[in-house]
Structure formats: C-alpha cells, structure tokens
C-alpha positions as CSV (number, residue, x, y, z in Angstrom):
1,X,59.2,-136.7,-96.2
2,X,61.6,-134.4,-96.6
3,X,59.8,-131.9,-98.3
4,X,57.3,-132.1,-96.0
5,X,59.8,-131.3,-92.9
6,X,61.7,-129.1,-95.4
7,X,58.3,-126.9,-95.4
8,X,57.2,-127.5,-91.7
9,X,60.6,-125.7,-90.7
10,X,60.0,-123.0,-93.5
11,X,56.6,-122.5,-91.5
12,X,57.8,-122.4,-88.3
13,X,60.7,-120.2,-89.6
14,X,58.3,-118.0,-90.6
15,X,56.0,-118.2,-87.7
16,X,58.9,-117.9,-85.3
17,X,59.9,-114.5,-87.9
18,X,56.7,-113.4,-87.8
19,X,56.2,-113.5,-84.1
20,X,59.7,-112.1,-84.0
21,X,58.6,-109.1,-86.2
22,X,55.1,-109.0,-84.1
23,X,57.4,-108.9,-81.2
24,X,59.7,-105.9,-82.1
25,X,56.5,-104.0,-83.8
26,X,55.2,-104.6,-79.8
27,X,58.2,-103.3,-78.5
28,X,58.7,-100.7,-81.1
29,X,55.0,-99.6,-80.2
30,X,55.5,-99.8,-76.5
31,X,58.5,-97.4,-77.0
32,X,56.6,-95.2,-78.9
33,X,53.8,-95.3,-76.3
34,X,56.1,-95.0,-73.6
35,X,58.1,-91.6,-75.6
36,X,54.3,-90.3,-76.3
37,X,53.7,-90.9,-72.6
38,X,57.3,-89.3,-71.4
39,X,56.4,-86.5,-74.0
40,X,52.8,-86.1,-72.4
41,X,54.6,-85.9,-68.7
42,X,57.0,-83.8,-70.0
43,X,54.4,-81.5,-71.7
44,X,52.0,-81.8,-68.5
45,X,55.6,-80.9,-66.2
46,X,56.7,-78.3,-68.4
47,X,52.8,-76.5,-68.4
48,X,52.6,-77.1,-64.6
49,X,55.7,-75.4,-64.0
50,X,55.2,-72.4,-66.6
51,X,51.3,-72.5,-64.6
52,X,53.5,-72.3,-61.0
53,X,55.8,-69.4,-62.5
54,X,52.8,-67.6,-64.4
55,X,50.9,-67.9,-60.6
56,X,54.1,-66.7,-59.2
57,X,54.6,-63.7,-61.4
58,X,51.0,-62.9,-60.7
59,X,51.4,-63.1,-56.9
60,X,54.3,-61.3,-56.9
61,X,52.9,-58.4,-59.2
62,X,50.2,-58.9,-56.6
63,X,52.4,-57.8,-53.8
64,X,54.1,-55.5,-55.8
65,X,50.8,-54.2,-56.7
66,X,49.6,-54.3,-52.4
67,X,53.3,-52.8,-51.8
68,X,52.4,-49.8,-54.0
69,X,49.5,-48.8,-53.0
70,X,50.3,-49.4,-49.3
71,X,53.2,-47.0,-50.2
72,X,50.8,-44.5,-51.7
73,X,48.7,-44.7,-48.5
74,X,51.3,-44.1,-46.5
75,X,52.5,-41.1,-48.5
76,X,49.0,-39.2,-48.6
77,X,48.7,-39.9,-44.9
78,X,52.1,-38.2,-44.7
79,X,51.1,-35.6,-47.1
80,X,47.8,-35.1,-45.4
81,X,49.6,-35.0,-41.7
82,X,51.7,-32.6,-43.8
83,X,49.0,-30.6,-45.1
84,X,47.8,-30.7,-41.8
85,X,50.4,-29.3,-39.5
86,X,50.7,-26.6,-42.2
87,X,47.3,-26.0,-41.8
88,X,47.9,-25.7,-38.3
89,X,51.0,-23.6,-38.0
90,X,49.1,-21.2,-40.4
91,X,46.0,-20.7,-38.7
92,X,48.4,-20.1,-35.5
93,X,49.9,-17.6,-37.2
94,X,47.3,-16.2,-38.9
95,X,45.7,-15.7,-35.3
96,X,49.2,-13.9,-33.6
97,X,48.9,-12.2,-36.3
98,X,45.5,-11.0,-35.5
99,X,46.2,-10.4,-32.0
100,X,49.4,-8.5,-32.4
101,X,47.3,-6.3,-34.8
102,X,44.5,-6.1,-32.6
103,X,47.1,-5.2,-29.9
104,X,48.6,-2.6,-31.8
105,X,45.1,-0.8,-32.8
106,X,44.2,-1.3,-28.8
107,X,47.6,0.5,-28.4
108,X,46.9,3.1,-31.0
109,X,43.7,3.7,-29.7
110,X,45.1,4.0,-26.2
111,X,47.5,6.3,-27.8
112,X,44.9,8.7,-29.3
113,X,42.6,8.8,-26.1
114,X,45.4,9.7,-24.1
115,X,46.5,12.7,-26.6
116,X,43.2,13.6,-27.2
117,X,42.8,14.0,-23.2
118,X,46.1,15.5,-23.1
119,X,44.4,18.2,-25.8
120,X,41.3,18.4,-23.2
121,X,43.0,19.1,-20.2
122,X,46.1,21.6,-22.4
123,X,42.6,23.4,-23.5
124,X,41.1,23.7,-20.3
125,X,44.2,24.9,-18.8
126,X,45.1,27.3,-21.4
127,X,40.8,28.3,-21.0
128,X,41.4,28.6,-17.0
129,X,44.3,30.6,-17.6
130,X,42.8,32.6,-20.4
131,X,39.7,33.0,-17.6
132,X,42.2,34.1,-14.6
133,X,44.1,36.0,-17.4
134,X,40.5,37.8,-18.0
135,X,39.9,38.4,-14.3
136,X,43.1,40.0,-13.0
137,X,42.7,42.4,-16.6
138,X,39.1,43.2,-15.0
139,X,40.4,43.7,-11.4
140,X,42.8,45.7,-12.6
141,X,40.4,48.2,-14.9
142,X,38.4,47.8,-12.0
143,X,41.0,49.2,-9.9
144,X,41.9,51.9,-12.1
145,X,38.5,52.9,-12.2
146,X,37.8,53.0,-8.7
147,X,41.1,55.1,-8.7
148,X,40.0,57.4,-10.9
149,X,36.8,57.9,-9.3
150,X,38.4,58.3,-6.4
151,X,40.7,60.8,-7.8
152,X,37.8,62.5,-9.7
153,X,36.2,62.6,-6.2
154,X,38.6,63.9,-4.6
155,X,38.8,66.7,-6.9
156,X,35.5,67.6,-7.1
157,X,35.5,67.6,-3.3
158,X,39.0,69.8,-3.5
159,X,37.1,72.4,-6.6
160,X,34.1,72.0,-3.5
161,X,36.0,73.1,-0.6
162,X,38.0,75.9,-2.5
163,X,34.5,77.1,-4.1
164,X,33.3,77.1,-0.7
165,X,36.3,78.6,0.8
166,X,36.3,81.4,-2.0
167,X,32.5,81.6,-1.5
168,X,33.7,82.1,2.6
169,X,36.4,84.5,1.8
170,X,33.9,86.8,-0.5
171,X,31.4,86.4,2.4
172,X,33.7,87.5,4.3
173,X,35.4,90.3,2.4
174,X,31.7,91.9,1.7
175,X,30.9,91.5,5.6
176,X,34.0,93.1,6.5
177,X,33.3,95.9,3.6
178,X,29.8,96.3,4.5
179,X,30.9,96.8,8.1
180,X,33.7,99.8,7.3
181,X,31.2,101.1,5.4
182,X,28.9,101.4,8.3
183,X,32.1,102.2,10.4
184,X,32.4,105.1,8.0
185,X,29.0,106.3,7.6
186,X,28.9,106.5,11.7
C-alpha cells in the first residue's frame, strides 16, 4: 500500500515536474517569442525611421536641388537682363557715335562747299578785276592813240598850212617878181 502511494506521489511528482518544466519551456518560449517579436518591432522601427530620414535626405536634396536651379534661373535672367542692357547701352552708343560722325562729315562737307564757294567768288573777283584791270589798260592805249592821232593830225595839218603858206609866199614872191619885171620892162 505503501509502495503503491510511495509511487502514485513519485508520479505526480513527476507529472507536477514535468508540467512545471512544460510550463517554464512555455514561458521561456513566450519570452523568446515576445524578444523575437520586440526584435522584429524594433527592426521594423529602426527601417521605418532610417526609410523617413532616407525620404528626408531625399526631399531635402530635392529642394536643395529646386533651390539651385531656381538660383541658376535667376542668375541667367540677371545675366541675360545684363547682357541685355549692355546690349542696349552699346547699340546707343554705337548710333551717337554714328550721328556725331555723320554730323561732323555734314560739317566737313559744309566746310568744303563753303571754301570752295569762297574760291569761286575770290576767282571771279580777282577775273572781274583782271577784266576791269584789262579795260582801263585798253582805254588808256585807246586814249594814247587817239592822242597821237590827234597829235599826228595836228601836225600834218600844221606841215599842211606851212606848205601852203610857203606855197602862198612863193606865189606871191613870183607875182610880185613877175610884176617888177613888167614894172621894169615898161
């Protein structure tokens, strides 16, 4: 009898070790379950938040990226506005330029018509006066000839009238013999 109760508690001994054991193999696999599972969150966290700083970076590089080239924009519109004004100021120069150049070739032309009328009217003055020059020099020979035609007249008609009065006197001196030779001969 005593055996028997001797064994019955060995069994249940045994049984209550075993589901002691079964119990902490439970417990030691629920632990384990529950570290696997806190590992998996853990894992799941830790990828999620290198995902939200890898999509951070990347929208950030993004912006950077939007920030540049909105930058660069803003720079070649500047440099073209630049560009442009230069363009501007040069083409406005470029065409004062022009016109004070054209002005000063009006101004030279000016400048040579006016001498070369100033030559014109010098030449046609110095021609009139060459001409009126020419024309008192002919009046003047004229005059001088008419004075020695006049002169040459006025001798011949002088060598006339003494020829003539010579011619009278010899007349006269022959009448005047002629008649005191009749006188005589009487």
């Amino acid at each position: 009898m005593e055996k028997r109760e001797a064994e019955e508690k060995k069994r249940k001994d045994a049984e209550r070790e075993d589901k002691k054991r079964k119990e902490v193999e439970k417990e030691k696999r629920r632990k384990e379950e529950e570290a696997e599972k806190n590992k998996k969150e853990e894992m799941e966290k830790r990828e999620e938040e290198e995902q939200k700083r890898r999509d951070a970076e990347r929208k950030l590089e993004e912006q950077k990226r939007r920030d540049a080239e909105r930058k660069r924009e803003e720079e070649q519109k500047k440099e073209k506005e630049k560009r442009r004004k230069e363009e501007a100021e040069q083409k406005k120069k470029a065409e004062l330029e022009k016109k004070m150049r054209e002005e000063e070739e009006q101004k030279r032309r000016d400048a040579e018509k006016k001498l070369e009328e100033q030559k014109r009217r010098d030449a046609e003055k110095k021609q009139e006066e060459q001409r009126r020059r020419e024309a008192e020099e002919q009046r003047e020979r004229e005059k001088e000839l008419e004075r020695r035609r006049q002169k040459e007249e006025k001798q011949k008609g002088d060598r006339r009238k003494q020829e003539e009065a010579e011619q009278r006197k010899r007349k006269f001196e022959e009448e005047d013999k002629k008649r005191l030779e009749a006188e005589k001969e009487e």
